[in-house]
N, C-alpha and C positions, 0 to 999 in steps of 0.2 A: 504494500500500500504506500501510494505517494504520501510526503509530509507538505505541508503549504503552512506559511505564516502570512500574516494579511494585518499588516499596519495600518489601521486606523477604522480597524472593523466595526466598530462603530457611529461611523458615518453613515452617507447613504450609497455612495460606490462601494466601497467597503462592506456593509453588511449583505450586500444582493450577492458580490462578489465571495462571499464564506456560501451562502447559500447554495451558487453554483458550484463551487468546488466539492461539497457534499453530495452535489446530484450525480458530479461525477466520483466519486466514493475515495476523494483524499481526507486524510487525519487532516483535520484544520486548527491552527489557534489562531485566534485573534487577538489583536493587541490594541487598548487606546483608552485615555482620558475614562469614558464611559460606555456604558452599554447602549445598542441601536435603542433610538426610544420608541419607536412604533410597534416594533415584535422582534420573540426572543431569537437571540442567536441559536443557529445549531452546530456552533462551534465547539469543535472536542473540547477543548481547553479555552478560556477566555480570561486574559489578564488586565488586571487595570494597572498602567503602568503609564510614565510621562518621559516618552521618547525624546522628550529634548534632555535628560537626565543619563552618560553616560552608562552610568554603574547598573545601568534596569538590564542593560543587554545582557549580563549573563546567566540571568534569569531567565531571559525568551529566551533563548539559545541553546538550553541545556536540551536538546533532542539534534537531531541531523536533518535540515529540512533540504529537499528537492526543490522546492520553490517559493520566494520571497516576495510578497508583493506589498510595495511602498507606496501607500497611499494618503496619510496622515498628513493632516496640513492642518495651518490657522487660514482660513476662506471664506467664501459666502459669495454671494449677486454684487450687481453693482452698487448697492447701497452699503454694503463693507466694504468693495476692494476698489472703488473711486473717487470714495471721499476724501482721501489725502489723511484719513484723523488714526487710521488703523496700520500705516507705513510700515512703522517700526516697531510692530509688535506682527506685523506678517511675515518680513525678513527673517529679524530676530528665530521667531521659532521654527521656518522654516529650514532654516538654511541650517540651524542646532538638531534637529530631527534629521536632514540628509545627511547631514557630515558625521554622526553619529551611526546612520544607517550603513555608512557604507565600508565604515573602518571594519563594525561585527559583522559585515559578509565578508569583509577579507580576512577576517582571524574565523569566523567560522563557517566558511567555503560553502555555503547553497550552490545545489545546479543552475539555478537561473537566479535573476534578481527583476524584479519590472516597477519601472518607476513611472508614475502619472504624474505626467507635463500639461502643461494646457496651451489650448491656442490662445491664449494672453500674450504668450512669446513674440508669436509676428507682429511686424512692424507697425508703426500707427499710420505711419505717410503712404504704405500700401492698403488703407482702409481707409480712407479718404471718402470716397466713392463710394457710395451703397450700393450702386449697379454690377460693382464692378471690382469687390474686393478681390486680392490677391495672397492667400495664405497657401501656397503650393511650402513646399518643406523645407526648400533651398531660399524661397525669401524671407526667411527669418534672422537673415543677414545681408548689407549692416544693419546692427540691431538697434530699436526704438521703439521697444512696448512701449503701452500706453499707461501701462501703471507698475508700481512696485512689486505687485506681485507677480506678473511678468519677469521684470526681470529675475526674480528668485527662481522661478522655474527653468530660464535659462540657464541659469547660473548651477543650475544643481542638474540640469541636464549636463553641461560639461562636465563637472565633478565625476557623474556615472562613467563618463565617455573617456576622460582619463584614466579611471580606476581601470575602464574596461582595455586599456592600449597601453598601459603601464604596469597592471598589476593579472590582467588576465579575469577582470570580474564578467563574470557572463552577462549582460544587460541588453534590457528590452523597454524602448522609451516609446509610451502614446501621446500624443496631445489630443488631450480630451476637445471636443466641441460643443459646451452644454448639453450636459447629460440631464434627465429628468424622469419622471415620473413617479409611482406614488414610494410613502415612506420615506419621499426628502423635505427638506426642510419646506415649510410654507407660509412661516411669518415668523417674526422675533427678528428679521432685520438681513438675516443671511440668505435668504431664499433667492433663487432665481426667478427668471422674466416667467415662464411658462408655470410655473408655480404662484408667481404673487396676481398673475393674471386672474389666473384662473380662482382663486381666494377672491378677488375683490368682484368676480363678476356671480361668484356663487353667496355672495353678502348682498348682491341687489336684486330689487325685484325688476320685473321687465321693464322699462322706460327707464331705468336706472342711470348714472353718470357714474363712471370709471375716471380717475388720473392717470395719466400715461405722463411720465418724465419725458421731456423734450416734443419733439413735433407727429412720434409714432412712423418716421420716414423709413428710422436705423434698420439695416435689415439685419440677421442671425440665421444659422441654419441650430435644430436642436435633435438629439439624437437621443432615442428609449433607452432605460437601461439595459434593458433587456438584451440589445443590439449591440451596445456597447459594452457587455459583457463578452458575448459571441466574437467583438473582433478583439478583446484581449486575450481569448483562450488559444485563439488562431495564431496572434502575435507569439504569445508563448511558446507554442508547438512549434516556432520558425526559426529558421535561423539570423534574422533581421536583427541586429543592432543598432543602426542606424535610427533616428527618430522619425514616428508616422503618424501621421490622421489619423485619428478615430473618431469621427463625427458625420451628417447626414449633408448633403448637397441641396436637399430642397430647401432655398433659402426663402426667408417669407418676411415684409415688416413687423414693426411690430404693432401698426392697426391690422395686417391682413392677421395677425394673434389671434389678436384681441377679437376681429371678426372672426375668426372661425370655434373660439372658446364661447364664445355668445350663440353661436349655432347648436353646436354641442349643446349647451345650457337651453337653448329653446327660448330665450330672453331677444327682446332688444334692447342693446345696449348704448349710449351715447357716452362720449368720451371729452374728458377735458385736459388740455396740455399746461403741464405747470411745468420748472424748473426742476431739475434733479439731474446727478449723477448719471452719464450715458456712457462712457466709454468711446471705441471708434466709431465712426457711422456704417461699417459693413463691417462684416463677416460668414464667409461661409466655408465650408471645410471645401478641400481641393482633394479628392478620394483617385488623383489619377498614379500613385506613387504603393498606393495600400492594395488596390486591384492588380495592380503588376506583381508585386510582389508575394502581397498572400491573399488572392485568388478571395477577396472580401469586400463586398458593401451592405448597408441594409437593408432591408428588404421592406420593411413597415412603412406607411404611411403618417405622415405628422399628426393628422385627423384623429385616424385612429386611437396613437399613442395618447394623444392630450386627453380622447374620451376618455381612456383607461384611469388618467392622472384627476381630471377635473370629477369624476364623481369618487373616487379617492377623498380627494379633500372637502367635496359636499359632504363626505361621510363622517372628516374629522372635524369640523364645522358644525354639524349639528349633535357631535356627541358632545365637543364643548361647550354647548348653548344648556345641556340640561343642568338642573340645578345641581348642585356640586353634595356629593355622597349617593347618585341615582345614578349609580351606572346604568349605561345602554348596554345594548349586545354585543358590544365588541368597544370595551373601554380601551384606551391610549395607554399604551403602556409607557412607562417614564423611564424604569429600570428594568434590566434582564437582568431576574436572578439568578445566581451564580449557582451552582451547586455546592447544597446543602443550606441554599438559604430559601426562603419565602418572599414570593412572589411581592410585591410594591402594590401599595394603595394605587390606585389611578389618579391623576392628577385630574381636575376640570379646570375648566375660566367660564367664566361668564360670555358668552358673544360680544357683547360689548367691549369687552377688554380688547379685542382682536380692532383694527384698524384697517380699511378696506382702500 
């Protein structure tokens, strides 16, 4: 039986990503801060441990793993990682968590190691243009992300890619392209676009008025997790070291979003443009480097996927609207309990607390 460790399994790449490797029947631990909070892990082992802390590594370590998957980050949407307020507390643990990750794959030799990049890396002056962005894998240099966490991705892609040409570490680099669907975040400030979307227009009723940050022009492409698990398992199995796409080509604004989670929803919706953190004005993954290679794109339709995410979160919405100690059928779990412990009260809020 394969071993897998999967840093930062308690996220929401991260916990799907233990899920999958259980279906295909590897020993998994998982490592991070806390436990997934929507549903429990089915992770063999599951440590809570602070990867920017040296001394935890030889504690995860103590078994022989086949595959290592580096996913732990300080992150979120663009209302964390564009407001300029959360810089140096994203660096800071980012780059403490890589440079920490990579020494205890060298002193304790996994068969693979895979690190999650983001498309943050590519340039800003190639995304310009919302018609017309250009994130193919080679212009990601010269470099000029658009935000700090960009560069940390960068930066810690080299690091792998050294360790991998100097020291022999086996490495497999994705850049994610907004990953989503349900069990991620959906409000508290880190959520992404097709997530807070889809929250604010399952909080109105039909004729309702939505905020969209800036003019709704910017365009994104966004990719399931589900899909996005599928092209790291491919990644893995490859011999690609080099860094690649992993994200969707159907690139959409973010009013045709907004229209198409309002369809889904069966509402009409009217939108109003305030101020706010945007990022570049384009982006879309460039998938002509990933299909040459490892014979992968996906398959899902955006429609689809967002139905699956938007009635998700109608779901988590209105278990938080009931009074708090009356659980529904299927309460929010806050914590996975560990073995030998008892399961966690569920947490509620009042709907009102939530901010649409």
């Amino acid at each position: 039986m394969k071993r897998a460790l999967v840093c930062g399994a308690g996220g929401f790449i991260g916990s799907h990503l233990v899920k999958r490797l259980k279906k295909e029947s590897f020993w998994a631990r998982g490592v991070d801060l806390k436990y997934p909070e929507f549903s429990p892990s089915p992770a063999d082992d599951f440590v809570i441990a602070d990867l920017r802390k040296p001394d935890v590594y030889e504690r995860i370590y103590n078994v022989q793993f086949d595959e290592v998957y580096q996913l732990a980050a300080d992150m979120g949407g663009a209302g964390f990682i564009f407001t300029g307020e959360n810089d140096a507390q994203i660096i800071h643990n980012n780059a403490l968590i890589n440079l920490n990750t990579v020494r205890a794959c060298l002193k304790y030799n996994p068969s693979k190691v895979f690190f999650s990049s983001s498309a943050c890396v590519y340039s800003e002056y190639n995304q310009a243009d919302p018609d017309n962005p250009n994130c193919s894998e080679g212009s990601a240099y010269p470099a000029a992300p658009d935000s700090e966490y960009g560069w940390e991705k960068l930066f810690s892609e080299r690091l792998y890619l050294t360790y991998h040409r100097n020291c022999g570490l086996n490495v497999r680099i994705a850049r994610f392209h907004n990953i989503f669907g349900p069990e991620g975040a959906w409000t508290g400030g880190r959520e992404k676009a097709p997530a807070a979307i889809c929250r604010k227009i399952a909080m109105q009723n039909s004729g309702g008025t939505v905020e969209i940050w800036g003019d709704g022009r910017q365009t994104r492409s966004f990719l399931y997790i589900d899909e996005c698990l599928d092209g790291v398992r491919r990644l893995m199995d490859s011999d690609l070291t080099e860094p690649v796409n992993i994200g969707s080509e159907e690139m959409v604004t973010i009013n045709e979003l907004v229209q198409c989670v309002a369809k889904i929803a069966g509402k009409t919706i009217h939108r109003k443009y305030i101020d706010g953190p945007l990022g570049v004005r384009g982006r879309n993954s460039d998938n002509r480097l990933v299909r040459e290679k490892l014979g992968w794109e996906p398959k899902s339709k955006l429609e689809d996927s967002l139905r699956i995410t938007y009635h998700w979160i109608e779901d988590q919405i209105d278990l938080m609207s009931r009074q708090k100690g009356k659980p529904g059928k299927y309460p929010i779990i806050t914590k996975t309990p560990g073995r030998g412990e008892r399961a966690a009260t569920p947490d509620y809020a009042d709907v009102e607390d939530l901010k649409p």
